[in-house]
C-alpha beads as a LAMMPS data file, in Angstrom:
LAMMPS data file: protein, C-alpha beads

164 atoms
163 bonds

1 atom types
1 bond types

-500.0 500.0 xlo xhi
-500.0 500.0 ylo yhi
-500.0 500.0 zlo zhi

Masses

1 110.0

Atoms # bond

1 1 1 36.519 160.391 238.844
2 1 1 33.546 160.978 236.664
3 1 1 33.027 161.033 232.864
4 1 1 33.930 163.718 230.528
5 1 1 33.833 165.347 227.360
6 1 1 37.110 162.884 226.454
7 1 1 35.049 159.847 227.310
8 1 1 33.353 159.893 223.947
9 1 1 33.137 157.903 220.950
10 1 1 33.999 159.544 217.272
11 1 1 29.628 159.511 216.895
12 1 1 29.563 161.854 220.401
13 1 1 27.752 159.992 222.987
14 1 1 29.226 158.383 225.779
15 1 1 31.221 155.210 225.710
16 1 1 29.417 152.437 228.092
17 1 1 31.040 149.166 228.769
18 1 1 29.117 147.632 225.507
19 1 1 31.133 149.386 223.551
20 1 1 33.915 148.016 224.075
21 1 1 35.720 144.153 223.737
22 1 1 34.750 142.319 227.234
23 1 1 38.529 140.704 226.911
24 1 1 39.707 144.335 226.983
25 1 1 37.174 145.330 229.748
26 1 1 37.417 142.372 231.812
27 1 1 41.543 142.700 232.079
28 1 1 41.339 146.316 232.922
29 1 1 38.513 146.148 235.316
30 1 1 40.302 143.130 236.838
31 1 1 43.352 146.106 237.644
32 1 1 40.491 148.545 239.467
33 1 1 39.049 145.524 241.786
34 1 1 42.056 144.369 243.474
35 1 1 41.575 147.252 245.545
36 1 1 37.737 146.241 246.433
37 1 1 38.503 142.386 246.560
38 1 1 40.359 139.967 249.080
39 1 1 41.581 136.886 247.637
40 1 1 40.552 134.487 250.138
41 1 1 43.672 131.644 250.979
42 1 1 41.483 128.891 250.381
43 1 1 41.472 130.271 246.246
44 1 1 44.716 128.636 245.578
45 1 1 43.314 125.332 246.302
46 1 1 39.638 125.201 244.814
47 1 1 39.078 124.395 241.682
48 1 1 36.379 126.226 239.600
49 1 1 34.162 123.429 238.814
50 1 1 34.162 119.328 239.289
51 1 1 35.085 119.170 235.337
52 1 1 38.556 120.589 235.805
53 1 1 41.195 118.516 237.298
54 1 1 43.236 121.158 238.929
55 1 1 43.102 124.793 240.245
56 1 1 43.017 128.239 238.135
57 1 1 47.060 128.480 237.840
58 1 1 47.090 132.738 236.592
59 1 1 47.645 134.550 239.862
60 1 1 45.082 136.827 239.041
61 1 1 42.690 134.569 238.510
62 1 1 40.252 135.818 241.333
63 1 1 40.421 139.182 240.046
64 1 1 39.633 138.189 236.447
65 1 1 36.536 136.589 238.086
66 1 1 35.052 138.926 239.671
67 1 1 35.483 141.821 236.861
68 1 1 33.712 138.625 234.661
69 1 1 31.049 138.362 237.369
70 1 1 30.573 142.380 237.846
71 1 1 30.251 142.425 233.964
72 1 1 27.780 139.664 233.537
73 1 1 25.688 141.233 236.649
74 1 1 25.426 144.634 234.355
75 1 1 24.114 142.834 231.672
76 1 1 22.005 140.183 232.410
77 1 1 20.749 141.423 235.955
78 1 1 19.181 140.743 238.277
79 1 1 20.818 137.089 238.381
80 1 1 21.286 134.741 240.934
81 1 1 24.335 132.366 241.538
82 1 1 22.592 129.461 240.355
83 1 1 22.488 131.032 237.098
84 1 1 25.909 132.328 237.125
85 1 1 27.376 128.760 237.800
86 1 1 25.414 127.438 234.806
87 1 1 27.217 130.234 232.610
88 1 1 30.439 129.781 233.799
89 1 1 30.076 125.961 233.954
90 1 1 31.648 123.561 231.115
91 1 1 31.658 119.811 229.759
92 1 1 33.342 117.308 231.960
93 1 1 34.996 114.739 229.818
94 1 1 36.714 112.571 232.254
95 1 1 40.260 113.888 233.347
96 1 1 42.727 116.700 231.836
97 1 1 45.457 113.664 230.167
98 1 1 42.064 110.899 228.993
99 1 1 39.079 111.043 227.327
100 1 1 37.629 108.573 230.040
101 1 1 33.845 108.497 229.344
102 1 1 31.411 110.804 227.310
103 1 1 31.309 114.499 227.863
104 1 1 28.335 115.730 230.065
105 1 1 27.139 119.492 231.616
106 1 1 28.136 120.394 234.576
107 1 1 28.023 123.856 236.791
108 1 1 31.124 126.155 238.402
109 1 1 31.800 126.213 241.740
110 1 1 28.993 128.302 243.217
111 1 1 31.091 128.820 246.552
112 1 1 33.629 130.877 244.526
113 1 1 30.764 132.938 242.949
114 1 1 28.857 133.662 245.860
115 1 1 31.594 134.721 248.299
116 1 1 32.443 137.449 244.999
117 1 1 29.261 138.071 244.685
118 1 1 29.830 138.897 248.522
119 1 1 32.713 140.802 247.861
120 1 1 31.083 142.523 245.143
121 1 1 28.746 144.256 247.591
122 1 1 30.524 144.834 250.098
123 1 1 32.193 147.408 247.282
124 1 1 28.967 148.943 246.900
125 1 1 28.949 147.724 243.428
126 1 1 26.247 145.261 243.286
127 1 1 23.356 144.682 245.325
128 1 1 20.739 142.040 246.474
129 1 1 17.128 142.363 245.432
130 1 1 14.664 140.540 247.715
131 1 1 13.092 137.607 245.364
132 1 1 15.026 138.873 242.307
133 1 1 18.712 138.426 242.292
134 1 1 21.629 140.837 241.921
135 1 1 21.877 143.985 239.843
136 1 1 24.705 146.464 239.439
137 1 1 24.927 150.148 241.679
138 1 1 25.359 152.854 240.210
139 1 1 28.886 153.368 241.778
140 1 1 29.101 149.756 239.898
141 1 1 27.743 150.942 236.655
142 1 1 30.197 154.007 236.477
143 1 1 32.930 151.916 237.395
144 1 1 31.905 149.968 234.219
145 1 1 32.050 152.787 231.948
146 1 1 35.061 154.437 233.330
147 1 1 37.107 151.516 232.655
148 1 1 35.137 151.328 229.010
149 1 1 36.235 154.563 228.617
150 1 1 39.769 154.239 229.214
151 1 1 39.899 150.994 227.240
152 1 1 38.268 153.052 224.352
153 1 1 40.963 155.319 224.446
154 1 1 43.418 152.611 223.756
155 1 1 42.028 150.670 221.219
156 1 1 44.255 150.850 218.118
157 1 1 43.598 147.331 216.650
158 1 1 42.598 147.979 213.020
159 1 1 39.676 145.317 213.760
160 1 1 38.042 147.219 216.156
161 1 1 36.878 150.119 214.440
162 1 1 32.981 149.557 214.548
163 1 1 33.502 150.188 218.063
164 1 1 34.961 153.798 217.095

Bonds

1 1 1 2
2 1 2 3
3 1 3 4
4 1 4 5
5 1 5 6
6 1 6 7
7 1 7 8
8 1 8 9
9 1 9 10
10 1 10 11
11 1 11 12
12 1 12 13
13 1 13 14
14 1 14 15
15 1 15 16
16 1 16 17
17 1 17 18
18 1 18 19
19 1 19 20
20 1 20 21
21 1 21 22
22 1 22 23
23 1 23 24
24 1 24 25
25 1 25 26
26 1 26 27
27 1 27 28
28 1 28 29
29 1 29 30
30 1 30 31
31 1 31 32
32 1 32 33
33 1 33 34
34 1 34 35
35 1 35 36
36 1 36 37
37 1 37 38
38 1 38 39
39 1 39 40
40 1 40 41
41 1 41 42
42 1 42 43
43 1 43 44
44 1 44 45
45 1 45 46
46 1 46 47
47 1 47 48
48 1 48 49
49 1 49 50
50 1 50 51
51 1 51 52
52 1 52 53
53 1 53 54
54 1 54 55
55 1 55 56
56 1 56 57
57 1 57 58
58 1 58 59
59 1 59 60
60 1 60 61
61 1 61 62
62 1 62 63
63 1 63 64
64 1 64 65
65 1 65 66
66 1 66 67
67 1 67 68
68 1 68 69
69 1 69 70
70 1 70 71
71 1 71 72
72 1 72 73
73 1 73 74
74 1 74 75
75 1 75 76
76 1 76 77
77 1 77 78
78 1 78 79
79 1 79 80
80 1 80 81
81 1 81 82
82 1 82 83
83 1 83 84
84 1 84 85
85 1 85 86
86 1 86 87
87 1 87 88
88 1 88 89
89 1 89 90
90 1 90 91
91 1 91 92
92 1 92 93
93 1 93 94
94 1 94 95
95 1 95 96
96 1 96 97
97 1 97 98
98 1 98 99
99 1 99 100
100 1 100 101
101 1 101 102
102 1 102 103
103 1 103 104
104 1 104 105
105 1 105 106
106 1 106 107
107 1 107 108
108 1 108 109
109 1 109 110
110 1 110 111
111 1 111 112
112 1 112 113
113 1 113 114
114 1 114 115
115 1 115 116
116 1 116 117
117 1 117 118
118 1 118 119
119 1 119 120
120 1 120 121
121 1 121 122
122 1 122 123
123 1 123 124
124 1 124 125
125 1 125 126
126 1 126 127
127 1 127 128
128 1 128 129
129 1 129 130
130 1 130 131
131 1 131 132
132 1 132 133
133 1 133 134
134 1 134 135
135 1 135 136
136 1 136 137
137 1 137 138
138 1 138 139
139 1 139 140
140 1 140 141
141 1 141 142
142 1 142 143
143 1 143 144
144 1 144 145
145 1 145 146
146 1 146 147
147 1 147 148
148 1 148 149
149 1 149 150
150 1 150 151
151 1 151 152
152 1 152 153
153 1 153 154
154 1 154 155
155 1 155 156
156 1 156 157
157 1 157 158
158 1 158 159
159 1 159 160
160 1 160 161
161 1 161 162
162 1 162 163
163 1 163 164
């Protein structure tokens, strides 16, 4: 499944995955990578970071993730998990009902990153770089733009046209 003539923009050159909404990417790419990903049991019981008060309740949430991960990894690699817990970190402000004290920084769960992360190359679509962190694959990168393409295809939101 490679790209093709059809997998162009209306300016001719090839649609990547920057040229297209992440929301759009990330819930189509989320689709491809249940078929590389396990959802490990213990998912339905962490909770992404120590400022939320409960568990992810969408039952894709894992998937979601790790299309958010594999995205972030294209652009900003090589990154480690340290780093990726600071972006995907958020302001705890006591607990989800009361404002109990004033807000502060804190990171996401880097156990749910890394074992992605894992996942993510076991797929082949990332990999480790000694001293450096982790980059994309190729197989990784094409999966990128093959999704991008497809979601290219389908955008019809009159908002969206700059990325025509």
């Amino acid at each position: 499944m490679g790209l093709n003539a059809n997998d162009r923009n209306s300016q001719g050159t090839m649609v990547t995955f920057y040229d297209v909404p992440p929301d759009a990417l990330i819930e189509a790419l989320s689709e491809r990578l249940e078929d590389h990903l396990d959802r490990p049991d213990w998912v339905a019981y962490a909770k992404t970071s120590t400022a939320n008060e409960f568990p992810p309740e969408q039952e894709n949430f894992w998937f979601i993730r790790g299309a958010s991960i594999l995205r972030k990894v294209a652009i900003e690699g090589p990154i480690g998990v340290s780093r990726l817990a600071t972006e995907y970190g958020s302001r705890a402000e006591g607990s989800a009902r009361f404002e109990t004290r004033p807000g502060r920084r804190v990171d996401a769960s880097r156990k749910i990153i890394r074992t992605l992360l894992q996942q993510l190359e076991d797929a082949d679509l990332i990999l480790l770089e000694e001293g450096a962190g982790r980059r994309t694959t190729p197989e990784g990168q094409r999966l990128l733009n093959e999704v991008a393409a497809e979601v290219h295809e389908q955008l019809e939101r009159p908002e969206l046209e700059r990325y025509q």
